[in-house]
C-alpha positions as MATLAB code, in Angstrom:
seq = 'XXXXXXXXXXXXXXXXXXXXXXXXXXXXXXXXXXXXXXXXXXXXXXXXXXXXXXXXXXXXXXXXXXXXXXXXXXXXXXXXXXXXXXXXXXXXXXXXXXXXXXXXXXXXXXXXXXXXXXXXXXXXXXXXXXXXXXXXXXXXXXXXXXXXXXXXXXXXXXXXXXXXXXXXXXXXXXXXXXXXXXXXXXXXXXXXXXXXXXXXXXXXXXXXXXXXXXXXXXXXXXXXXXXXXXXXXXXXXXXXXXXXXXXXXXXXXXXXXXXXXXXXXXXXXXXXXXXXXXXXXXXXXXXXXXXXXXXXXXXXXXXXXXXXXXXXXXXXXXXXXXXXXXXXX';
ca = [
      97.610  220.690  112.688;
      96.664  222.443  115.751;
      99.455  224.609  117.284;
     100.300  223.735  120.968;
      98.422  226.824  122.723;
      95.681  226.173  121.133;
      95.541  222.279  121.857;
      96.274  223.521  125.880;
      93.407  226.028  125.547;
      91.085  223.940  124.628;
      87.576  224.553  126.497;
      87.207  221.721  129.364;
      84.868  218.792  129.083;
      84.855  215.181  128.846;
      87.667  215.265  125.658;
      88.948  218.539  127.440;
      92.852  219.038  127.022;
      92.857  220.031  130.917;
      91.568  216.704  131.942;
      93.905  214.424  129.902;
      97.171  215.936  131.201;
      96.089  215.511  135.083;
      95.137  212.074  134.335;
      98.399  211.812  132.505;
     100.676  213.639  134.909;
      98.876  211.199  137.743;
      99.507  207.875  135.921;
     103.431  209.384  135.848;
     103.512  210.165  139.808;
     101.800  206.428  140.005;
     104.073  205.104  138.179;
     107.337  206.835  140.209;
     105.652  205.972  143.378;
     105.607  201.944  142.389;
     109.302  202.797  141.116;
     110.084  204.122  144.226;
     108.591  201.254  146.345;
     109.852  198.414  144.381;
     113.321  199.850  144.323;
     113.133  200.052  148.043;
     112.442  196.542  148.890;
     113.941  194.433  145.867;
     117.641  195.630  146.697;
     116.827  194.469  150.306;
     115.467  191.311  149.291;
     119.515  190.972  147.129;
     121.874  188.582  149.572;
     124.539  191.005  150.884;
     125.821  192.970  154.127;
     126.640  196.545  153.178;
     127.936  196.984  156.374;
     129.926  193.762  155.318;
     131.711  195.780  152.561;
     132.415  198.839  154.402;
     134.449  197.277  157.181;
     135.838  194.079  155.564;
     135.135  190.527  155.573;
     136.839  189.541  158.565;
     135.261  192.538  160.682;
     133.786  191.218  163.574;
     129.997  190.839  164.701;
     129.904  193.537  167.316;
     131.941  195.938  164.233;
     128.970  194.801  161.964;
     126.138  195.582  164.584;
     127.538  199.383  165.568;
     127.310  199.893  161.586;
     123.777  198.874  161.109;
     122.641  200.890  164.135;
     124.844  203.796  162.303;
     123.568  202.635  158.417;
     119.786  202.580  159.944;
     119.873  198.758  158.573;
     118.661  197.472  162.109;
     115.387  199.169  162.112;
     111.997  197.620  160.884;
     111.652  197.845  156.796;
     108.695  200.289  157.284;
     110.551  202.817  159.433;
     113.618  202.574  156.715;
     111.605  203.021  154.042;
     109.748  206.347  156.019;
     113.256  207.601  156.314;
     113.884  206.857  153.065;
     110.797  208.945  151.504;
     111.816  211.657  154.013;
     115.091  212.148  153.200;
     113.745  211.863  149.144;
     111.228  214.858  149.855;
     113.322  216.870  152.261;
     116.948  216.668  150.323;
     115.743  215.617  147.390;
     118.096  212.652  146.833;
     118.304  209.272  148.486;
     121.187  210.338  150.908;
     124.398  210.002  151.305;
     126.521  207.041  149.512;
     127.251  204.519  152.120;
     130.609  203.064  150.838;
     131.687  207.530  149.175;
     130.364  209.340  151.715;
     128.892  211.766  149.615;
     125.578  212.337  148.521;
     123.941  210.610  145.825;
     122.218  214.071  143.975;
     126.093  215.137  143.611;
     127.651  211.299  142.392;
     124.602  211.638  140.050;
     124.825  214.703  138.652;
     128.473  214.700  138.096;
     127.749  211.648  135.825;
     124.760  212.396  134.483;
     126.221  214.756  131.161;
     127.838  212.636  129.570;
     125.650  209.980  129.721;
     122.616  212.238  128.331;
     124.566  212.822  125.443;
     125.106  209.452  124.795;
     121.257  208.900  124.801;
     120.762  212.243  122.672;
     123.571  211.014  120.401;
     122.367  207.898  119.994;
     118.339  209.392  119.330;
     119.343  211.331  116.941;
     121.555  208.803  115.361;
     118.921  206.037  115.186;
     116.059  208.486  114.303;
     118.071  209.691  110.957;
     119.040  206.546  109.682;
     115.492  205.015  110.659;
     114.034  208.014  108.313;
     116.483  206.927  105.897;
     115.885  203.452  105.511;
     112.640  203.267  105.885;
     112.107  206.105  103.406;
     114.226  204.240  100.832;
     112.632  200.743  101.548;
     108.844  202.625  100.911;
     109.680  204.196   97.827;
     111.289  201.339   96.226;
     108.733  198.332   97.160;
     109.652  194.429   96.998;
     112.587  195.890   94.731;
     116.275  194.552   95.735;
     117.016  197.661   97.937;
     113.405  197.283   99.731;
     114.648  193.359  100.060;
     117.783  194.358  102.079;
     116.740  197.016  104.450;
     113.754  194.575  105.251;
     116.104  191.582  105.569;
     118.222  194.069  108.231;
     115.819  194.038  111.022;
     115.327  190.388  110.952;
     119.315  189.935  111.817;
     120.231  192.433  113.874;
     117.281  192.273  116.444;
     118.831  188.843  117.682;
     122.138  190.781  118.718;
     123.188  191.489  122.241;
     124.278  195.010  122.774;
     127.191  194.640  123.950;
     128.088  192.105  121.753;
     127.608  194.326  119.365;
     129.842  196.909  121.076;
     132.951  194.922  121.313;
     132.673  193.990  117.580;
     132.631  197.769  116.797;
     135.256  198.157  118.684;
     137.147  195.506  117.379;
     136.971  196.408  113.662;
     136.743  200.820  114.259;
     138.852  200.726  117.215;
     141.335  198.111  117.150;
     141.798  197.358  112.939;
     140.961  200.853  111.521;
     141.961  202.929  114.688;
     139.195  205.421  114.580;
     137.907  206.145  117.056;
     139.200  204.922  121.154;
     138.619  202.010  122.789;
     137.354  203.275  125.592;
     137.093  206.457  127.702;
     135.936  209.890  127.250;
     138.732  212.118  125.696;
     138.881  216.081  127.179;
     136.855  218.629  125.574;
     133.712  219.026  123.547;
     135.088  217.724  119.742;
     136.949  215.030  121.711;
     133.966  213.982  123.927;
     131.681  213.822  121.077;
     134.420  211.495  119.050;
     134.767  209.178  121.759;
     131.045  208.662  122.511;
     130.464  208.539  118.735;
     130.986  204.750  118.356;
     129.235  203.965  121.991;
     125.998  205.877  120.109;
     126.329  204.726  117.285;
     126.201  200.794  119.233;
     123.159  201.930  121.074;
     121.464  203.433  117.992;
     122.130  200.315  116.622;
     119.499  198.436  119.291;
     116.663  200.986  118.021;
     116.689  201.142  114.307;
     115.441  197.777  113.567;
     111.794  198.377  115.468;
     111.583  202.261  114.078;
     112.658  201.014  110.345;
     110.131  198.232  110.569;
     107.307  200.059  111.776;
     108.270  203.567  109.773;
     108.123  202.097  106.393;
     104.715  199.871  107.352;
     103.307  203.333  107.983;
     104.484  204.765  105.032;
     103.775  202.098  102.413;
      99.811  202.285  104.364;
      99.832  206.214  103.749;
     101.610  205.538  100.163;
      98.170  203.668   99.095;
      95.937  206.040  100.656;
      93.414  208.260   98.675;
      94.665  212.060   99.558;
      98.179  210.620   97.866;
      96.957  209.944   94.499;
      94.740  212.899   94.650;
      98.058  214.956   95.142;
      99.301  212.969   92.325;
      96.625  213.377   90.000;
      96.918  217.217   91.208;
     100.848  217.056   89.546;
     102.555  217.750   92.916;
     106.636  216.313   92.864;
     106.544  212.877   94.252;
     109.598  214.694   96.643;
     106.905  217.411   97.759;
     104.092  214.616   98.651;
     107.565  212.389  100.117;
     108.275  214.774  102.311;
     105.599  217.137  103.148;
     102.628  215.014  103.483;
     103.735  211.180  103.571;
     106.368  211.247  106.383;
     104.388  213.522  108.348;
     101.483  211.600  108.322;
     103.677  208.437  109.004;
     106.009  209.881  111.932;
     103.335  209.578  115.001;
     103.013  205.887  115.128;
     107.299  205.669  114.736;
     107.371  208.484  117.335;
     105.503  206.769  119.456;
     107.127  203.568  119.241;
     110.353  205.352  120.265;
     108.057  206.166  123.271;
     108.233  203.296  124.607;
     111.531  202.434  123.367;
     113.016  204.956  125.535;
     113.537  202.541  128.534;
     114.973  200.390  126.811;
     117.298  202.841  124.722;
     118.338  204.155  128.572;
     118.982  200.895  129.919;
     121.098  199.576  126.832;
     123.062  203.147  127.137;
     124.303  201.689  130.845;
     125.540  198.628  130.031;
     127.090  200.104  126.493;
     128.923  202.432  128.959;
     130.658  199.664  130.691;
     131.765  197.727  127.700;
     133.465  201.150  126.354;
     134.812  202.298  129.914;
     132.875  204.989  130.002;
     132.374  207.030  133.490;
     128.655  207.688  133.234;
     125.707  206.358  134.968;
     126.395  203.325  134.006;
     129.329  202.383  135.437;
     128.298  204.683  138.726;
     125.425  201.884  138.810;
     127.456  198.393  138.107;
     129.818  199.468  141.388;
     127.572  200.723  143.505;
     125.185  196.865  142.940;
     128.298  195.147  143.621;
     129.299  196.768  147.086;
     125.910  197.277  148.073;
     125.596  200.855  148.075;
     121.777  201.455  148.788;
     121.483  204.637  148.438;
     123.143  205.394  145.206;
     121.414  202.272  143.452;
     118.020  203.524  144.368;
     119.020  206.964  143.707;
     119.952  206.228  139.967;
     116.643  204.084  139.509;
     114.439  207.165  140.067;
     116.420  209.266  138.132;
     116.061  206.783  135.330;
     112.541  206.065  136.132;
     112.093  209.939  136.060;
     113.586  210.688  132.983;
     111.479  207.800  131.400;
     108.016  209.226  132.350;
     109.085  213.027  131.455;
     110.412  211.722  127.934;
     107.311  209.209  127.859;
     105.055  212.157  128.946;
     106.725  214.700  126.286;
     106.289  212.409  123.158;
     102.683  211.782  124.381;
     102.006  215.446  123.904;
     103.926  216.306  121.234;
     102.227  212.895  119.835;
      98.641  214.603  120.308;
      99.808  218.129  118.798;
     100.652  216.177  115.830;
      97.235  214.745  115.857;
      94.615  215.394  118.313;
      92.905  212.216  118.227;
      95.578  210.453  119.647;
      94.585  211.495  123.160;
      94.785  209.037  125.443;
      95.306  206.255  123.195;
      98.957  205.771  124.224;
];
């Protein structure tokens, strides 16, 4: 395995390590750009007067015209949406809420904690027991432990995640009385307990796919040559388990949680709600119901950011794992 200077220092050339991150740091700014674009015109293209929601339903139509002049909602979509890269560049938010009055870098960041340790609870949760059961199904093939972990996926992919929430809430919550119902309790050990249960609901979307494709990839490297040559060498089984067999296994796994990541961050939002937590989430489900422009588009990018860096991370660390992976994501 090559260390990660060296894979960065690689001479240039057609397979040089130089070229593949500037294509790959392009396709990421291509990719925000179209973000940023279709964020801008869907939630115009969405029936409702923000200027509407700000003054009232009975406000009258000279009231509603003075606030579009002052919202910028009366001007041509083009020149909005120059302002709106303008004031993305120059401030380096979307502006100022419309209904809060305050601007959207500050309403995001003083939500955005909590709700990244939700999603790094709720990795590290789903990675672990993914290793787990995927390690146990490999090493004990078509027996009646293999049988149940395989027999796992197959149910719980068909559950809603916030179905499955509320029944964790119902039986941990409301019948055993371990952990809140909702909320975020004060301090680090209470913070962590409260958002235990929420990660453990979102791990809960991700381990089917990883367990799946994890013990494929093992059972494939399992049967491969270089594993009964390390057998017929007398190596531990537990050596060869864990030293050459999940290694060799983890990049296809890793990569799958790639591209799970979107949908690991967009099932952390609405998990948020159902538990009453004040993250992102909920941040995002009031500002689309009054209409708050700014603020929606603002927590789009971020999450659209966030998606490409993670994205963008795995792919490297997926190609100092194993070089020949470049540019097969």
């Amino acid at each position: 395995m090559m260390n990660l200077k060296q894979v960065l220092n690689q001479p240039k050339g057609s397979k040089g390590s130089y070229n593949w991150l500037v294509i790959s740091l392009i396709k990421a700014l291509a990719v925000i750009f179209c973000v940023m674009i279709a964020v801008f015109f869907i939630i115009r293209i969405v029936p409702g007067d923000p200027a509407k929601m700000i003054l009232g339903e009975y406000s009258t139509p000279e009231a509603l015209k003075s606030m579009h002049h002052t919202l910028g909602l009366d001007l041509p979509l083009w020149e909005q949406f120059i302002r709106f890269v303008k004031t993305l560049f120059t401030q380096g938010d979307t502006g100022d809420s419309i209904i809060m009055g305050t601007s959207t870098r500050e309403l995001i960041t003083q939500r955005a904690l909590v709700t990244l340790l939700l999603i790094v609870m709720a990795c590290v949760l789903a990675i672990f027991v993914s290793l787990l059961l995927a390690t146990v199904a490999a090493t004990h093939k078509d027996k009646l432990l293999d049988h149940l972990i395989r027999i796992f996926p197959t149910i719980t992919l068909g559950m809603p995640i916030f179905w499955v929430g509320l029944l964790l809430i119902l039986l941990f919550s409301v019948r055993l009385g371990w952990f809140p119902v909702g909320g975020v309790s004060e301090g680090w050990v209470g913070t962590l307990h409260s958002l235990a249960l929420p990660a453990i609901t979102v791990a809960f979307s991700q381990v089917p796919t990883l367990v799946r494709s994890l013990r494929a990839q093992m059972l494939e490297v399992l049967e491969s040559d270089f594993v009964v040559t390390l057998k017929a060498a007398g190596i531990p089984n537990r050596v060869i388990l864990f030293k050459h067999v999940l290694r060799s296994s983890a990049l296809p796994t890793l990569m799958l949680l790639g591209v799970n990541i979107s949908y690991l961050i967009g099932g952390t939002l609405v998990v948020e709600q159902v538990f009453g937590i004040k993250g992102i989430g909920s941040l995002l489900f009031t500002s689309i119901s009054k209409r708050d422009f700014p603020v929606i588009q603002g927590i789009a990018l971020y999450c659209a950011l966030s998606v490409v860096i993670i994205s963008l991370l795995i792919e490297i660390i997926s190609w100092w794992l194993d070089p020949r992976t470049k540019g097969k994501q």
